[in-house]
C-alpha positions in Angstrom: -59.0 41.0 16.6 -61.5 38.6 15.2 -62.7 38.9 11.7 -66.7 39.5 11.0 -68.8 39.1 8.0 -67.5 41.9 6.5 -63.8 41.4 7.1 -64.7 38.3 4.9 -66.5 40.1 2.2 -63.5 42.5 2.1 -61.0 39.6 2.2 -63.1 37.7 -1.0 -62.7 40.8 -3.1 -58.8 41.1 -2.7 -58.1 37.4 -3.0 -59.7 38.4 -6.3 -58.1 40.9 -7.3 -55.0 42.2 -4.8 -54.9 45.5 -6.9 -58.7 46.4 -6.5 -59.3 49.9 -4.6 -60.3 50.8 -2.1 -63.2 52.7 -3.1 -64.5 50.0 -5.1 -64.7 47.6 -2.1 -66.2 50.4 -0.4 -68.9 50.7 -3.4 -69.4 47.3 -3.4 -70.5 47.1 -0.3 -72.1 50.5 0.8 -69.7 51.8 3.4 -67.0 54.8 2.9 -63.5 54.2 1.5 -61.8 55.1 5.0 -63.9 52.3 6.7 -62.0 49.9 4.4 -59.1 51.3 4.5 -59.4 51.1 8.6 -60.4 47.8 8.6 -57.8 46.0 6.3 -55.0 48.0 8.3 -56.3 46.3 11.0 -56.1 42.8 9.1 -53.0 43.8 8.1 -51.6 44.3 12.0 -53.0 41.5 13.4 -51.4 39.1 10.7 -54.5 37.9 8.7 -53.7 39.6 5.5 -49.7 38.8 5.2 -48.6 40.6 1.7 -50.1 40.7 -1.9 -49.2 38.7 -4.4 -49.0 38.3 -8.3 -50.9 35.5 -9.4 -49.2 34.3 -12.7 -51.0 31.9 -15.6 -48.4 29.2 -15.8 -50.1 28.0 -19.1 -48.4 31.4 -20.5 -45.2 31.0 -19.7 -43.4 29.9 -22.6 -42.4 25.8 -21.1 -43.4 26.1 -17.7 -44.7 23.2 -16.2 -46.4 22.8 -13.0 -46.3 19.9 -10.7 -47.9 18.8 -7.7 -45.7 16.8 -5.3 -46.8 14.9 -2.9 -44.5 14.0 -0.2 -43.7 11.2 2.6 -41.4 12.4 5.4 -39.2 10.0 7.1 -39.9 8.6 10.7 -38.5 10.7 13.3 -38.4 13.7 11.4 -40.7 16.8 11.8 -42.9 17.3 8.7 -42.7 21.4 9.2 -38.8 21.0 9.0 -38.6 18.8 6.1 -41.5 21.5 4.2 -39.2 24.7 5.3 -36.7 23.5 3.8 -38.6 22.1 0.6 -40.0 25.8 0.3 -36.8 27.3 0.1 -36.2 24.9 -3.7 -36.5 27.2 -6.8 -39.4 27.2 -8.3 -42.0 26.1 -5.4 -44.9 27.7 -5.2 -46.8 26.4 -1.9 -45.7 23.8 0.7 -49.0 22.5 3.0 -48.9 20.4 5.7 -51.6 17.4 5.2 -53.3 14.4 6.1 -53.5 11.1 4.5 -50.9 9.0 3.1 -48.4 11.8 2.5 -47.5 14.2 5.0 -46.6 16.9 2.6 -48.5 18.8 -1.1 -46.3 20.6 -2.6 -47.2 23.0 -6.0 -44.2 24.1 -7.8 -43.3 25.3 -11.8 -40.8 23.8 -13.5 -39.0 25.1 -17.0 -39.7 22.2 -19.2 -38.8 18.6 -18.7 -35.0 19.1 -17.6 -36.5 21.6 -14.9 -38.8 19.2 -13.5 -35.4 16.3 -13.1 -33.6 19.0 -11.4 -36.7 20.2 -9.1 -37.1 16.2 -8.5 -33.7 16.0 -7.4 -33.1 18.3 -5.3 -36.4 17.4 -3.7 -35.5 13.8 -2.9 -31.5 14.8 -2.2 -33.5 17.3 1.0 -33.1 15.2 4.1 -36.1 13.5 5.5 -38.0 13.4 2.3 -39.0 9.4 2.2 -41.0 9.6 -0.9 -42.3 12.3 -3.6 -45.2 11.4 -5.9 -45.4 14.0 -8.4 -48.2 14.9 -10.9 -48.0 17.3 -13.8 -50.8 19.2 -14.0 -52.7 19.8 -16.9 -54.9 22.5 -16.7 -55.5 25.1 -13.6 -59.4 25.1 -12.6 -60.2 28.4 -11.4 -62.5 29.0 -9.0 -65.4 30.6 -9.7 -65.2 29.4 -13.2 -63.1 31.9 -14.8 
């Protein structure tokens, strides 16, 4: 399957919202429900939409903190490996494979300033991990301006 124009405009509305309906996609833009509900099955099958998510405002959560990690894997050691492993940590959020300096950018949330040590910690105890640069993060931009 390859996605279209309107796969995208579908796709853009429930990265939005995961919980918006069906009918209102469809109203949005000018096709019946049952198209939509056709086409995201098909997204669904062929592995473009994965699961839905809930989407949580860290600045909420009563001492959460969120970092973002950047990370240097050793020589000789798969950068995939090293960021399956870091995924599996309590507390990470997203592990991405990049280019640059580091190899790794890592998001996770933390329960105050002890949380953060431990996530640290662990992080650096994970085979392969050469260096971690992490940032605390201030404020979330949303997209769209939200």
């Amino acid at each position: 399957m390859k996605m279209d124009d309107f796969d995208r405009q579908i796709i853009d509305r429930l990265m939005k919202n995961a919980r918006i309906s069906f009918r209102k996609i469809a109203r949005d833009l000018g096709v019946s429900p049952m198209t939509v509900v056709k086409r995201v099955k098909k997204m669904e099958e062929a592995g473009y939409i994965r699961g839905y998510t809930v989407l949580l405002d860290y600045s909420k959560v009563k001492e959460a903190c969120k970092l973002c990690i950047m990370v240097r894997v050793k020589s000789g050691f798969r950068a995939e490996n090293v960021g399956r492993e870091i995924s599996k940590l309590r507390g990470c959020i997203s592990v991405n494979y990049v280019t640059g300096n580091f190899d790794l950018a890592i998001i996770a949330v933390c329960k105050g300033k002890e949380g953060i040590g431990e996530f640290l910690s662990k992080l650096s105890s994970i085979e392969g991990v050469e260096r971690a640069d992490s940032h605390l993060v201030i404020k979330e931009i949303k997209p769209g301006g939200d």
